[in-house]
C-alpha positions in Angstrom: -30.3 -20.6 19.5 -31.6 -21.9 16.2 -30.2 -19.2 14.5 -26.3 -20.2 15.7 -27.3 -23.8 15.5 -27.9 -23.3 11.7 -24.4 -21.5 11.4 -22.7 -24.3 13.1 -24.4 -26.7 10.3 -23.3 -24.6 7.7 -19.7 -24.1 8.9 -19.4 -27.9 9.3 -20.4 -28.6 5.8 -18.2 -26.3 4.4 -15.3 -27.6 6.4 -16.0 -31.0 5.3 -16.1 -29.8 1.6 -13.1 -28.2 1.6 -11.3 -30.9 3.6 -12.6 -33.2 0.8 -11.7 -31.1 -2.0 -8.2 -31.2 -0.6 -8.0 -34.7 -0.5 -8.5 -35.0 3.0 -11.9 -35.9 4.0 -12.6 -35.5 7.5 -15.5 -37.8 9.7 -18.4 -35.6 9.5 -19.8 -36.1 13.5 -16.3 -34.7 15.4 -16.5 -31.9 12.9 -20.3 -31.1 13.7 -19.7 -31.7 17.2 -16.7 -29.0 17.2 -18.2 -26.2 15.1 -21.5 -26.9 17.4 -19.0 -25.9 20.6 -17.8 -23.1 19.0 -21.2 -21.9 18.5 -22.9 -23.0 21.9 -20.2 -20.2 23.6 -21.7 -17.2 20.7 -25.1 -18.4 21.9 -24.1 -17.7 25.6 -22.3 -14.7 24.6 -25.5 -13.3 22.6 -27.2 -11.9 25.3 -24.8 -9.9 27.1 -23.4 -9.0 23.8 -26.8 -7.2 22.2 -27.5 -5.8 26.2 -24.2 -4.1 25.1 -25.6 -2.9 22.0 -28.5 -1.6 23.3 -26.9 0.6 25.9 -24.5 2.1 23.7 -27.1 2.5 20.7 -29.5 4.3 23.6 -27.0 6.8 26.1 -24.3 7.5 23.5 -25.2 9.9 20.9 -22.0 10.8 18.9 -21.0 8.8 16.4 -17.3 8.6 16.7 -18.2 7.6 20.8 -20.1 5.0 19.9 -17.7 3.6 17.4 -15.1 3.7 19.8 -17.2 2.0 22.0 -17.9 -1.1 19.7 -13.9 -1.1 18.8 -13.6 -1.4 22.5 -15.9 -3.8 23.1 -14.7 -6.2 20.1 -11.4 -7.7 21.6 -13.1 -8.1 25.1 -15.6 -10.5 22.8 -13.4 -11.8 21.2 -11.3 -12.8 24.0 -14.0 -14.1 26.0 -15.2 -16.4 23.7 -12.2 -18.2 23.6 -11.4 -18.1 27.5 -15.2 -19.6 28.0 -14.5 -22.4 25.2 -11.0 -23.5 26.9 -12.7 -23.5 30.6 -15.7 -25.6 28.9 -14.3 -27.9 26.7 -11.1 -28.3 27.4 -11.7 -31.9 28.8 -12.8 -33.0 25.6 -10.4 -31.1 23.1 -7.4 -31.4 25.3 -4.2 -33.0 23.8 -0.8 -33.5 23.9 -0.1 -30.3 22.0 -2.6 -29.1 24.1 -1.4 -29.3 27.6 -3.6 -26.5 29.6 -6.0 -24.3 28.9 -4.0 -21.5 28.6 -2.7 -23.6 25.7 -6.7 -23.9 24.1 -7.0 -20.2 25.3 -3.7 -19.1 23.1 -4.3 -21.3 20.0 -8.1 -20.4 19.6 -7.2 -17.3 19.7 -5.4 -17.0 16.4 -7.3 -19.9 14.4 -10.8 -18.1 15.2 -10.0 -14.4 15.2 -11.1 -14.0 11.8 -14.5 -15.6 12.7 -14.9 -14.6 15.8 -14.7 -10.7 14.5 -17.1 -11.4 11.6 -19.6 -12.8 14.1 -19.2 -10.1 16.5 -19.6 -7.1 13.3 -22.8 -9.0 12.5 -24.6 -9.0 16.0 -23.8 -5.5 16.6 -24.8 -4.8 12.8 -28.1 -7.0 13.1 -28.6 -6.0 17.0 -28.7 -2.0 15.5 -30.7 -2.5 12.9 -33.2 -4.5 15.1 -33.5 -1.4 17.4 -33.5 1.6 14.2 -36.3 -0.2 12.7 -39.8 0.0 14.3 -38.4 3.8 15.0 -37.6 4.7 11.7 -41.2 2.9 10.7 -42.6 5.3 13.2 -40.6 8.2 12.1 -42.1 7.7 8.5 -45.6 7.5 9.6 -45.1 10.8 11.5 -43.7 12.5 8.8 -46.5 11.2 6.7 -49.1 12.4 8.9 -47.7 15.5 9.7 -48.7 19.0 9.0 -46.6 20.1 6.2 -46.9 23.7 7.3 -46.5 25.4 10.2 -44.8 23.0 12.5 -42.6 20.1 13.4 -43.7 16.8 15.1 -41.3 15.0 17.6 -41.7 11.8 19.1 -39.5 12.2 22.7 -39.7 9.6 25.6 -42.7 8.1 24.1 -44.5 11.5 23.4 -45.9 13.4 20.7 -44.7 16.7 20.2 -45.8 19.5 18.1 -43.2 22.4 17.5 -44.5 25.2 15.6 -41.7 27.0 13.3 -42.3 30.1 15.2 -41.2 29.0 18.4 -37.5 27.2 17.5 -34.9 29.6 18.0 -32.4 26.9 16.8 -31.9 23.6 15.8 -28.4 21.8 16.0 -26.2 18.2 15.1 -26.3 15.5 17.8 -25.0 12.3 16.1 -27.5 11.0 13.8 -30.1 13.2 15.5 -30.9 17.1 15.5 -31.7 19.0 19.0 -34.4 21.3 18.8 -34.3 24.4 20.8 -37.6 26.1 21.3 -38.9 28.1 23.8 -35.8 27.1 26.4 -36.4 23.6 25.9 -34.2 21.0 23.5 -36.0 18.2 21.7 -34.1 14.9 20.3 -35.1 14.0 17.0 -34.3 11.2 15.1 -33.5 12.7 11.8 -30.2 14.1 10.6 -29.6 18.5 10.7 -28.9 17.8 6.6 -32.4 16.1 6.3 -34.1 18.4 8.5 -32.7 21.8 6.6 -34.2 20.2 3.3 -37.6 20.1 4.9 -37.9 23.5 6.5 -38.9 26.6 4.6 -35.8 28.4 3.5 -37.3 31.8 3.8 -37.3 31.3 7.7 -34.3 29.2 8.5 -30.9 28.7 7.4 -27.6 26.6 8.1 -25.0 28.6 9.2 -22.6 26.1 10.5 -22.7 22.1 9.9 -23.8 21.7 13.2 -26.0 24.3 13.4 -29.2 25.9 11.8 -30.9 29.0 12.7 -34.7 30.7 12.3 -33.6 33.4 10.5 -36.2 35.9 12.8 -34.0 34.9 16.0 -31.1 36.5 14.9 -30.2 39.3 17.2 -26.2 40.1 16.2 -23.8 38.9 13.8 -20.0 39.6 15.2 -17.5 39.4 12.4 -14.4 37.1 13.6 -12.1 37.4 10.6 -11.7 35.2 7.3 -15.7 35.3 6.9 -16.6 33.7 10.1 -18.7 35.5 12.4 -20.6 35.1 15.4 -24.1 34.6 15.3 -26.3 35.9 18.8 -30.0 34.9 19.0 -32.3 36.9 21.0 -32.5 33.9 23.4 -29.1 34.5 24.0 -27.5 31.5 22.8 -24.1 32.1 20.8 -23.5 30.2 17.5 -21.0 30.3 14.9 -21.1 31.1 11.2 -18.3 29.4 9.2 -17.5 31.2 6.2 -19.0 28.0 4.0 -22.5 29.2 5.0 -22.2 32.7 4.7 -24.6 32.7 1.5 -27.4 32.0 3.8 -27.0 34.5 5.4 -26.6 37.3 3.1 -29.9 39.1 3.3 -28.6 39.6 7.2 -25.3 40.3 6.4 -25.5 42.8 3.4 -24.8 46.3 4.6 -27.7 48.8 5.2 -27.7 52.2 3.4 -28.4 55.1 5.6 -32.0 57.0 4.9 -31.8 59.7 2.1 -31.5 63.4 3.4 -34.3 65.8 3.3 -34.1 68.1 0.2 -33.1 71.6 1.2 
């Protein structure tokens, strides 16, 4: 509440500046008292909007979904800011020009969109970067106090995880986050595939398609497909695919085997 009370301050002194620099000062208490309205509906709206947030941020994990879903959600915000102002204050702003609600509803609409948009950006912006950063803090304390050898640690559903290299058969793109597959079981991790292909030893794994990143070991068949791709089958069983911009990194795999010599006669 303080928070929107200080923007309504702000926004009325910089109405009142501009109006004077124009040459047409406006009385400073009606404009106080009609940025404060404006802001009393974003502080009702706050809640429900950053509960919106928060289940998007936490059961949608593509990126493009969740942007959709925030594009989506924007003009519902926007809308129903303006549709609570007219029902609200109506009685007070009401006018000759302004004959109904419908009338507020309509005209608010236009004069505020601008605003209104910028506000709603910034509470989803401040909303997800409330929620990213304890678990990024977290994240860096794990990586800090993790064994730089042998294995992978992974916080999932409040536990502590320790994946040796030797068990993940594959590791692929989820969003932001990389799912690791080890012995038949996926972990969520809250680091990107690119990040997480920088940190593990490149003798044992290696990306072979942008959403996907193998332990080399786990490779049971490489299919060729045609134009360098080629399908890559693990001895799990899962089936991945090798686009032809990863190909390098797999060459040692993919390099053709010479038969054994013949016994001298």
């Amino acid at each position: 509440m303080s928070g929107w009370a200080l923007l309504a301050l702000a926004q009325a002194l910089q109405g009142n500046f501009v109006a004077a620099y124009r040459g047409a000062p406006q009385p400073w208490w009606p404009t106080v008292g009609y940025t404060a309205a404006i802001y009393s509906i974003w502080a009702l709206l706050s809640w429900p909007i950053i509960g919106a947030v928060i289940a998007i941020e936490r059961r949608i994990r593509r990126v493009w979904v969740r942007i959709a879903a925030y594009l989506l959600l924007w003009p519902v915000v926007v809308g129903a800011h303006v549709l609570f102002f007219a029902l609200v204050y109506w009685p007070v702003y009401r006018s000759e020009t302004v004959a109904t609600r419908w009338d507020m509803t309509s005209i608010m609409f236009v004069r505020n969109l601008d605003t209104n948009s910028l506000l709603y950006l910034a509470l989803v912006a401040l909303t997800i970067a409330w929620l990213r950063w304890p678990r990024r803090q977290a994240l860096r304390a794990e990586r800090a106090a993790a064994p730089t050898g042998d294995a992978l640690i992974v916080r999932n559903r409040g536990a502590v995880h320790r994946i040796p290299f030797t068990t993940i058969d594959w590791i692929g793109a989820a969003g932001d986050y990389a799912e690791i597959h080890s012995e038949r079981r996926a972990h969520l991790i809250e680091e990107s595939l690119t990040s997480l292909a920088q940190r593990l030893p490149a003798e044992q794994f290696a990306r072979i398609h942008r959403g996907a990143l193998i332990r080399l070991d786990r490779v049971r068949e490489i299919e060729p497909i045609g134009r360098g791709d080629a399908h890559v089958r693990l001895v799990s069983g899962a089936e991945l695919r090798l686009s032809r911009r990863y190909r390098a990194n797999l060459a040692a795999l993919l390099a053709p085997r010479s038969s054994p010599a013949e016994p001298a006669q």
